[in-house]
N, C-alpha and C positions, 0 to 999 in steps of 0.2 A: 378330249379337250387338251389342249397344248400345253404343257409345262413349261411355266416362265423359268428357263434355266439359268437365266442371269441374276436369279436370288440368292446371296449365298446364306447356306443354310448351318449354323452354327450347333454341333452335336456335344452334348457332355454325359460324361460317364462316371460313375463313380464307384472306387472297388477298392478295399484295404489291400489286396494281394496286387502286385506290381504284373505279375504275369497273368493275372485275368484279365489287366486292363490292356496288355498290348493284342491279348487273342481278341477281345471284344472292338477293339482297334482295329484292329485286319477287317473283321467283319461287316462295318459301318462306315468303312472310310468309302468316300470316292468324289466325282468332280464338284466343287462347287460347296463342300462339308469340310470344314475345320471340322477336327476333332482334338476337345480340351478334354481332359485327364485331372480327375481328383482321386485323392488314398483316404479323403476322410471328405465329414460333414462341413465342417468348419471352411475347408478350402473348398469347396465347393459353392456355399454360400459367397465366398470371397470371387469367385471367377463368375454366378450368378451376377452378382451386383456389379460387376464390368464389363458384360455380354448380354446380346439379348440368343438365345440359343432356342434352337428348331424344336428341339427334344431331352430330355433328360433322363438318361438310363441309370437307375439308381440299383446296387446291390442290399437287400434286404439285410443280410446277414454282414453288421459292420460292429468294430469296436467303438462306445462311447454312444454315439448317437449313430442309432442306424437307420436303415433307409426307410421306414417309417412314418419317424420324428423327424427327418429331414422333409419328408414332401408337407409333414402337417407345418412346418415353419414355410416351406416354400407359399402355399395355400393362404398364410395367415400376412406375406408381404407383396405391395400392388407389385413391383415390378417383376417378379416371378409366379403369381398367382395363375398366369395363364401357358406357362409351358406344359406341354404335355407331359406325363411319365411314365414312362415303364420300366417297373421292377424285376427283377433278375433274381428266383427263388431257387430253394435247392428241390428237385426233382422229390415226390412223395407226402410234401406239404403243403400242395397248391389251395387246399382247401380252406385250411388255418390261413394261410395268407390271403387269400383274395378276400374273404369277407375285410380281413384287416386291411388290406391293399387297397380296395375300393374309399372305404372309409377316408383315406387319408389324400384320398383321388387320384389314384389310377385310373390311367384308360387302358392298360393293357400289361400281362405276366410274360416272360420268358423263363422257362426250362432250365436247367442245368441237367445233363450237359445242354450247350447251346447247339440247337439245329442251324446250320450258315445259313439256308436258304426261307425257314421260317423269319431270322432276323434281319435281315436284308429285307425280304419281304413289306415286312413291317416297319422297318426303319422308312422305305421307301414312300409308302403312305402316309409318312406324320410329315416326311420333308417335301411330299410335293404337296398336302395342305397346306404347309406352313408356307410354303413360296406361293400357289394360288394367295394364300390370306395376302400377303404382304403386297404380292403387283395388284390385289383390288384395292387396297389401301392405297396405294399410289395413283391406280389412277381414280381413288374418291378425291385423293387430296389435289390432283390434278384437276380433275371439274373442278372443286370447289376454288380453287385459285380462278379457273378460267373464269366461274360466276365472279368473282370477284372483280377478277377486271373489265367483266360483261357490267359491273354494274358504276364501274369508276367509268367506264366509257361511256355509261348513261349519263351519268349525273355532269359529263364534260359534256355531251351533245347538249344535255339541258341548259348546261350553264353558257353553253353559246349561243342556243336559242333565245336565252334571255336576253344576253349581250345584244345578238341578233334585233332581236326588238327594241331593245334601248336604243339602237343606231337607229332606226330606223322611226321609231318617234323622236328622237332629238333632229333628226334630217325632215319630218314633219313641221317639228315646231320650231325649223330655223328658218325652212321655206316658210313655214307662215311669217313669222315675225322680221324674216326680209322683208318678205311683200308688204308688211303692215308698217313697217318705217321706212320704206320708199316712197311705199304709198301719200306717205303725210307730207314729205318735200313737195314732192311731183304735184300733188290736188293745190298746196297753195300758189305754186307755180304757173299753172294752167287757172286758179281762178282768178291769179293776178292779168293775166295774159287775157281771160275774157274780160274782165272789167275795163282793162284799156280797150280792148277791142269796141268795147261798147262806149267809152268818150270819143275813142276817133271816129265813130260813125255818126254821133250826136254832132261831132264838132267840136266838143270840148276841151279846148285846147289847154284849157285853168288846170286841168288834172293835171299837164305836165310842163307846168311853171320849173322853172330853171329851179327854184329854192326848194322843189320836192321831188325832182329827179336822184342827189344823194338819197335820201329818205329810201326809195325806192330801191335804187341799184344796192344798195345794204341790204335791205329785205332779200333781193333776187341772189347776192352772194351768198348770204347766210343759209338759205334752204339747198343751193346748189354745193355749198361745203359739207353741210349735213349726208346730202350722198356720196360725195365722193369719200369720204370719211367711213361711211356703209362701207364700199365698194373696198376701199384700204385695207377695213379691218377684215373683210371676208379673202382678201388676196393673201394676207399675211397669216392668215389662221392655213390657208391649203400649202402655203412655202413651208409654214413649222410640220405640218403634217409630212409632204414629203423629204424634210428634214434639207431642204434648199434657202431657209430664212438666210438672210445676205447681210452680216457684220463687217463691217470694214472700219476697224479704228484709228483713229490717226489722230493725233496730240491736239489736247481740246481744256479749257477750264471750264468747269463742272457749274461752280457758282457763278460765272455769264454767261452759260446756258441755262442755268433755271428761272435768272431773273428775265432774259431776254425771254420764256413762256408764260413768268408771272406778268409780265407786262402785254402781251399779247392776250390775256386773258383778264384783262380789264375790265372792257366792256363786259363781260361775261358774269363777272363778278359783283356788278355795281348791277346788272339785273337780279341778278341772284341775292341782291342786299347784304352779300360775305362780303365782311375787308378782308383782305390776304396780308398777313404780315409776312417779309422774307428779313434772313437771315443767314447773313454768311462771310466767313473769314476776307479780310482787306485784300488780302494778299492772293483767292483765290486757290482751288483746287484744281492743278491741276496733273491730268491723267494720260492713259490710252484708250479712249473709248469712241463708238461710233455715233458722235453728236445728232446724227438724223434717229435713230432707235433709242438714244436715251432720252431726244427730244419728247418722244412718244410715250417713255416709259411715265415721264414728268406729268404730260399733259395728260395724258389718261389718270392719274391721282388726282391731280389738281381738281379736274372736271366732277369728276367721281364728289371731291371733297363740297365742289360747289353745289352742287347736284341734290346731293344728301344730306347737306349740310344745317339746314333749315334756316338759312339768313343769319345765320352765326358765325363769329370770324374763324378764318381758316389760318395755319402757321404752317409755311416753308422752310426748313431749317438743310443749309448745304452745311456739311464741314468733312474730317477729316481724324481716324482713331485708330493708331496703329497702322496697320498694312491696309485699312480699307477708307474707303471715300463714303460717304454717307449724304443721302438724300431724306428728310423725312418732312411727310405730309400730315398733319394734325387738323383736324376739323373737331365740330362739338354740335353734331347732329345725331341723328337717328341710331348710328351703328350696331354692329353686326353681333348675333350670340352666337354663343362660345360655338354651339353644333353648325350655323352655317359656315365658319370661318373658315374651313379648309375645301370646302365647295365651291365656294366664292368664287375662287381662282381657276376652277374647270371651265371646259366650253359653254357655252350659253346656260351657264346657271347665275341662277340672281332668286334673292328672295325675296319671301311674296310682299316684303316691304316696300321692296326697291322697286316692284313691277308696279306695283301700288304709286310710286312718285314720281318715277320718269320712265320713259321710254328707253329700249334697246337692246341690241341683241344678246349681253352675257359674254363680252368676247373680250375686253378691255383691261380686267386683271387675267384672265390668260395670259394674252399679249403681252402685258408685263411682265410675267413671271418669265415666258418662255425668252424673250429679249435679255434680263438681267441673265437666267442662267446660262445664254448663250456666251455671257460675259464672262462667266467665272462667280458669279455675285448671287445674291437670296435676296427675296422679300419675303418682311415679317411681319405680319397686324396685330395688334397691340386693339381689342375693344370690348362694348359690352353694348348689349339696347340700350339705348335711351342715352349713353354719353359721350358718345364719338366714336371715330375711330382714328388710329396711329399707324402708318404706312411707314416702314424703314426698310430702303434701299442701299443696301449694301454691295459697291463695286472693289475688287483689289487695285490698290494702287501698283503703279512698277515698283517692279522689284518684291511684291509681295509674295512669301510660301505660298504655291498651289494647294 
């Protein structure tokens, strides 16, 4: 078997007489072997506790504490408990020592005088154990790393197979819920289109008396804005995806754009039985922002607030506080608890409230989030069940700290 000889193999000796320890030196030295030198017990333990060392050659015969009591302390501490030792006796009392020498754990006696090639010998065998022990430890510790990142690389593939799947039922249940609110425009559209079909074939020309043609074409816009509105929101969800959404701001007041969506949202609100109160400074805010995406940001609350609101009055409040512009939307319906509130805002989620009262895909506070923070700005909800909820839109004004 090959000797891993890039272990270096750390040798200590130990011997009261200075000239036993450099002949003992000659003998053990060679490539890849420090050799430390102790004159006593004490130093010894000193150079133990700051090396880990291949072998320890101890002389038996020492002043104070000798080699002995030295291996029964070594024995009795973890970090030298497992070096090897052999002692170093005076020739004619191998006998008397080895039973004592084993005792204290020995694996093995030398002679005096020292035979070179018996020690060497010997030395050779405890330093190439001690470097096989060590490169197998390395490479245990080597596997077990590798398991380790065999097993982190598991629990990544899994966690993207989850991921994996979540896309793929959210892309399930967005096609559905496309299909399922296109569907709804389109069917009333086409049953409106057989109904006339079926007066102009009867003759019935009363169906469309001049005074119910408005009546009509409202109906026919309202369902056709309903998809294009779909259509909008799923163009604008794949622009933020590939990070193409199209900001373009140019100097706008804040509060005659939100009165000019409260008022477009009239009719909306007088079906929904909400009164909208707004509110906002004489003199107007205004800013840098892109009037068409903050239009959106507006209308998607507002809607939200009618929607959810339960026929309870809804409050627009525009103004202005420090460096930032402020938009806030206040209804007193249904709203949201504490644990959906940061979901809310993700792609097609909605709770099971909100699915429960109106229709739609879950895209709308996205939309809004991703639009303010393309501005520089945050939205924050303010709610609980059962007593509304609080929408603040906060954009920087010029000249505000980034």
């Amino acid at each position: 078997m090959h000797m891993p000889s890039d272990v270096e193999s750390k040798l200590l000796i130990v011997d009261d007489l200075p000239e036993n320890l450099l002949a003992l030196e000659g003998l053990v030295r060679g490539h890849g072997r420090p050799v430390f030198k102790a004159q006593s017990a004490e130093e010894a333990l000193g150079l133990m506790l700051a090396h880990e060392f291949a072998l320890a050659i101890l002389d038996v015969q020492m002043p104070g504490m000798n080699g002995f009591e030295l291996a029964e302390l070594m024995r009795g501490t973890e970090r030298t408990r497992h070096i090897p030792i052999i002692f170093v006796s005076a020739a004619g009392r191998e006998m008397d020592y080895a039973f004592k020498g084993y005792e204290s754990g020995a694996v093995d006696f030398l002679q005096k005088p020292l035979d070179p090639h018996v020690v060497a010998s010997k030395v050779n065998v405890f330093v190439e154990l001690y470097r096989h022990k060590k490169a197998l430890r390395r490479e245990v510790e080597a596997m077990a790393l590798l398991h380790r990142e065999q097993e982190a690389l598991v629990q990544q593939l899994q966690c993207a197979q989850r991921e994996l799947e979540r896309a793929v039922r959210m892309r399930d249940d967005f096609m559905s819920m496309v299909s399922h609110e296109l569907r709804t425009p389109l069917n009333t559209l086409y049953l409106e289109t057989q109904v006339r079909k079926l007066h102009l074939g009867k003759g019935n020309t009363a169906h469309f008396a001049p005074e119910r043609l408005p009546a009509m074409i409202e109906r026919d816009q309202r369902q056709i804005q309903n998809m294009v509105r779909l259509i909008d929101d799923m163009l604008d969800v794949t622009r933020m995806r590939s990070g193409a959404l199209s900001i373009q701001p140019r100097p706008i007041d804040l509060a005659a754009l939100a009165r000019g969506v409260v008022e477009s949202l009239a009719q909306q609100a007088e079906a929904a039985g909400s009164a909208i109160s707004f509110d906002a400074p004489s003199e107007g805010v205004r800013g840098q922002w892109d009037d068409f995406r903050i239009e959106q940001v507006i209308t998607n609350l507002l809607t939200n607030a009618l929607r959810y609101g339960g026929g309870k009055p809804v409050e627009v409040h525009v103004g202005a506080s420090h460096d930032w512009a402020q938009i806030i939307v206040r209804d007193q319906g249904m709203g949201i608890a504490p644990e959906d509130q940061a979901r809310v805002f993700e792609q097609f989620e909605r709770t099971e409230a909100s699915r429960k009262r109106a229709a739609g895909l879950g895209l709308g506070l996205y939309i809004t989030r991703q639009i303010v923070q393309a501005h520089g700005g945050r939205v924050e909800l303010e709610s609980a069940a059962g007593v509304g909820s609080t929408f603040r839109v906060s954009l920087p004004l010029p000249g505000a700290a980034k």
